[in-house]
C-alpha positions as CSV (number, residue, x, y, z in Angstrom):
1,X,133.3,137.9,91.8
2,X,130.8,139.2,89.0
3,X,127.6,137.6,91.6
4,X,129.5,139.2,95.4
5,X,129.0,142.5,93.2
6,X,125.7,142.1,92.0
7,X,124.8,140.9,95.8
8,X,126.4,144.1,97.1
9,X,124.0,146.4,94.4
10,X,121.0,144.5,95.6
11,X,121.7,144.9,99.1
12,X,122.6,148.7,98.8
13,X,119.8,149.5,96.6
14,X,116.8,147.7,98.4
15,X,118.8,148.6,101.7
16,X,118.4,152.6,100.2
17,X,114.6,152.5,99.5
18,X,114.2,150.6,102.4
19,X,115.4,153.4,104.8
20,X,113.7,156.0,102.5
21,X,110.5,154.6,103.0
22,X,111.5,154.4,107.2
23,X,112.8,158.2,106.6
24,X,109.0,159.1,105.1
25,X,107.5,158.0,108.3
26,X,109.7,159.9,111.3
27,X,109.4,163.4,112.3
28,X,111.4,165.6,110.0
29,X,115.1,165.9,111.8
30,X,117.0,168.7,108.9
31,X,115.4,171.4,106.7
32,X,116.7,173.6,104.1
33,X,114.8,176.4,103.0
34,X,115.2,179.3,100.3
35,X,112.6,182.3,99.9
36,X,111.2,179.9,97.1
37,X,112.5,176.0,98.2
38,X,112.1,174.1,100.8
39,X,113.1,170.6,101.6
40,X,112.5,168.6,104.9
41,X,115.4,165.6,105.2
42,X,115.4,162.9,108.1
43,X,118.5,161.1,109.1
44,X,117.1,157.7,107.5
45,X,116.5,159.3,104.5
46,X,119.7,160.7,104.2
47,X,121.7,157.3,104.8
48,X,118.7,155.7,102.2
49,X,119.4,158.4,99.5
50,X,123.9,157.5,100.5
51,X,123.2,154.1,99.9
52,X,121.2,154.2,96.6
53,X,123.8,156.1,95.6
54,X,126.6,154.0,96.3
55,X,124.2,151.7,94.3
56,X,123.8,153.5,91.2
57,X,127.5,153.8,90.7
58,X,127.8,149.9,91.3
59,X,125.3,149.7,88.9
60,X,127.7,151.7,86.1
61,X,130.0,149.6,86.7
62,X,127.9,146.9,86.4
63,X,126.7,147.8,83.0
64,X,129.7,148.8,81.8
65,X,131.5,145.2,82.4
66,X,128.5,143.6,80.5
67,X,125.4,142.7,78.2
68,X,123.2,145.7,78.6
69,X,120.5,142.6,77.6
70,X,121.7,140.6,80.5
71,X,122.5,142.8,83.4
72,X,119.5,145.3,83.7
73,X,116.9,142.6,83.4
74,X,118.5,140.3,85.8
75,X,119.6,143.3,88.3
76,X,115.9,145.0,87.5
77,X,114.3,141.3,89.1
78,X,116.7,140.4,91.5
79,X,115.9,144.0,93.4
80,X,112.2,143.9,92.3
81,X,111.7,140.3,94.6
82,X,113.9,142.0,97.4
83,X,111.6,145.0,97.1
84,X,108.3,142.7,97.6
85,X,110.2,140.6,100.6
86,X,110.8,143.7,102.5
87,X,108.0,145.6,102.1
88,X,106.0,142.0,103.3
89,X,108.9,141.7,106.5
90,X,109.9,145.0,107.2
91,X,106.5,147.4,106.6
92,X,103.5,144.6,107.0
93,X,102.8,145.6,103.8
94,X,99.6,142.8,101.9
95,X,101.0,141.1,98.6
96,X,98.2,140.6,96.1
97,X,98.0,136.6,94.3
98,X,99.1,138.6,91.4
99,X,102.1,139.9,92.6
100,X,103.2,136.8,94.0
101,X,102.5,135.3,90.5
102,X,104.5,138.1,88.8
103,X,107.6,137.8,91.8
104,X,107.3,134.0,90.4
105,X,107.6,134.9,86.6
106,X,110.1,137.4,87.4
107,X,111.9,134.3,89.1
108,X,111.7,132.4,86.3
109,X,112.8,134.8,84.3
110,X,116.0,135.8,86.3
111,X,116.7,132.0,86.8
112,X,116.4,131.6,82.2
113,X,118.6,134.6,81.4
114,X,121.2,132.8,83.6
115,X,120.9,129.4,82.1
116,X,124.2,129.0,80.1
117,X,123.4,128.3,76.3
């Protein structure tokens, strides 16, 4: 149960900067505007900002129900690699040798915190 949650963080908050990086690319769809604020929302921003909130309170929960020296590090890697996947699939973005040798480490890293004692 403790892993289908984590999955279901992961997949909300690299699902939410996902589609605000889509909404920072599209024509501007909403706008609120004061005498001295103005802000400029698209639909996929919106649903990217829902989602990473929906993944923020997983994450309380998350933390709450465990090892603050267990959960942020492996949570912090697992969405840092899904980050680097989608930005290579989704936005053609170029991955460096380094950051392919850090997504490696942070692997390994992820993989050693979960290695029972």
């Amino acid at each position: 149960m403790q892993w289908l949650i984590i999955i279901i963080y992961a997949a909300f908050s690299v699902s939410g900067l996902v589609f605000i990086k889509l909404g920072s690319q599209t024509p501007v769809q909403f706008q609120f505007a004061s005498s001295e604020f103005s802000l400029r929302i698209g639909w996929l921003t919106l649903t990217g900002m829902l989602f990473y909130i929906v993944s923020y309170f997983i994450y309380l929960y998350l933390v709450s129900k465990n090892h603050l020296s267990y959960i942020v590090p492996l949570l912090t890697g697992i969405v840092y690699l899904l980050v680097m996947l989608s930005s290579v699939f989704i936005f053609k973005e170029k991955v460096t040798a380094s950051q392919i040798a850090g997504g490696v480490m942070i692997l390994a890293g992820v993989l050693l915190i979960n290695l029972k004692k």
